[in-house]
DRENLO-374026 format. One record per residue (C-alpha): residue in three letters; x, y, z. Coordinates in steps of 0.001 Angstrom, whole numbers, plus 500000, padded with zeros to 6 digits. Last residue first. Layout:
<keros>
AlaXYZ...
</keros>
This chain:
<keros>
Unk545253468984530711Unk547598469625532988Unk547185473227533660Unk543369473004533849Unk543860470349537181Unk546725472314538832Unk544361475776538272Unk542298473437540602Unk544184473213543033Unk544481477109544007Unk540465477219544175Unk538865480195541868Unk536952482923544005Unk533444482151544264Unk531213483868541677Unk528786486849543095Unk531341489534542347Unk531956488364538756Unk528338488612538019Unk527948491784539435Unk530505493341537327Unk529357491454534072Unk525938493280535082Unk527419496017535553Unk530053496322532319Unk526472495062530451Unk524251498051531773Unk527680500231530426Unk527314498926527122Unk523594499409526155Unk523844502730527577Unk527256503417525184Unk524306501555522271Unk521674503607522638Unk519159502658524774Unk515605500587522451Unk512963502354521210Unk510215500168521527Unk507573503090522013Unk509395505292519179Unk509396502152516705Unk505267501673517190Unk505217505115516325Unk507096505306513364Unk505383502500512029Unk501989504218513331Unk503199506959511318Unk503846505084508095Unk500294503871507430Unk499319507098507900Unk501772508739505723Unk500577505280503202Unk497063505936503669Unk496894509477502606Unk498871508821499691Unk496271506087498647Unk493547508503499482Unk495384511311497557Unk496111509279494543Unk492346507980494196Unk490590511483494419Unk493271512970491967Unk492696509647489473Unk489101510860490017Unk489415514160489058Unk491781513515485776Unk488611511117484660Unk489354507768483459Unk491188505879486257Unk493672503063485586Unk493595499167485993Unk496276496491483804Unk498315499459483163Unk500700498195480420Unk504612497756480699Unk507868498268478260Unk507776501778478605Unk507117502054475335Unk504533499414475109Unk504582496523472822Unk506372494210474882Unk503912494464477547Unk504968493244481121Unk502178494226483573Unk500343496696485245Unk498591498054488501Unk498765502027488657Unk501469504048489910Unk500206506319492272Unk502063509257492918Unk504441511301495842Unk506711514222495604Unk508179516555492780Unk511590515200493818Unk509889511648493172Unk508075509115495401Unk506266505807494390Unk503586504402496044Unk502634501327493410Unk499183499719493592Unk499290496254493082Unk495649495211494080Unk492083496499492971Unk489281495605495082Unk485157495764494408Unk482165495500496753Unk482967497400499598Unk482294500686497222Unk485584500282495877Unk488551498610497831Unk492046499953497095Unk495242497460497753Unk498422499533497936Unk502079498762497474Unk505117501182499168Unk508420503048498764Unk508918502543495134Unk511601505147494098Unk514562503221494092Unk513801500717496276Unk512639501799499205Unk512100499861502329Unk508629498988502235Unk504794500855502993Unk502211498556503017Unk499058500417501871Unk495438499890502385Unk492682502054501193Unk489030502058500968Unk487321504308498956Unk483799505154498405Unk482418505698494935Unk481636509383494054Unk477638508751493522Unk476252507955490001Unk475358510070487458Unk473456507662484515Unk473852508322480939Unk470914507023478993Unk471930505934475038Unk468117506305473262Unk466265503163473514Unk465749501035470595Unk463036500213468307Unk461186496682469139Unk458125497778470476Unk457431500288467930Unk458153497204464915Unk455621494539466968Unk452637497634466899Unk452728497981462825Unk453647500887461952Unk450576502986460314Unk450239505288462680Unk453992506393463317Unk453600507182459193Unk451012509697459580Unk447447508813457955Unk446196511037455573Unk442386512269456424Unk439962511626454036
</keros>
């Protein structure tokens, strides 16, 4: 007689009940989509940034802050009493290469978001401010050329008053 293996004998409800082995799953780079609103510094916070994932997913409160060593990504957080710095990161990337990935798209957004600033300023630049004042000594000029001279009689009228 042939011995039976111990697979064989299990009853068919316990085989469909063991679990699955853990499954890791690649999936693509997500896509990116930044928006940053560059400010007047403040210290070293020069800008926010909203980041959308895969159109499907957005993550506020970025912070663009620069430093002598040049710019980062500070990531959303709040107060934490607990923490040594005295805040938590609310949102933060896992893998070195994708915090890299996320920090150069925000950083890429904010120079870009600043150039059409600076743009937009060098189309409305405005004369200086000598140009500014001799177009006003004309036009005062002018002004005073196309008024009527004063009446005698009625410097009569002022003065008694």
């Amino acid at each position: 007689m042939a011995k039976k293996n111990s697979a064989d004998t299990a009853p068919a409800h316990e085989a469909e009940n063991t679990i699955p082995q853990e499954t890791k799953i690649t999936a693509p780079p997500p896509q990116i989509e930044v928006h940053a609103r560059p400010i007047t510094p403040i210290g070293n916070l020069v800008g926010f940034a909203s980041v959308k994932f895969n159109d499907c997913f957005v993550v506020e409160d970025f912070k663009i802050l620069q430093n002598d060593k040049g710019m980062f990504v500070g990531m959303p957080s709040k107060p934490d009493k607990n923490s040594t710095t005295g805040y938590r990161d609310t949102a933060k990337p896992i893998t070195a290469d994708f915090r890299a990935q996320l920090t150069g798209a925000v950083v890429e957004a904010y120079q870009a978001a600043v150039e059409k600033i600076q743009a937009k300023a060098a189309n409305l630049a405005a004369p200086s401010i000598t140009q500014q004042l001799a177009e006003g000594a004309e036009l005062a000029a002018k002004d005073n050329a196309a008024r009527p001279a004063p009446e005698k009689g009625a410097n009569k009228q002022n003065a008694e008053r």
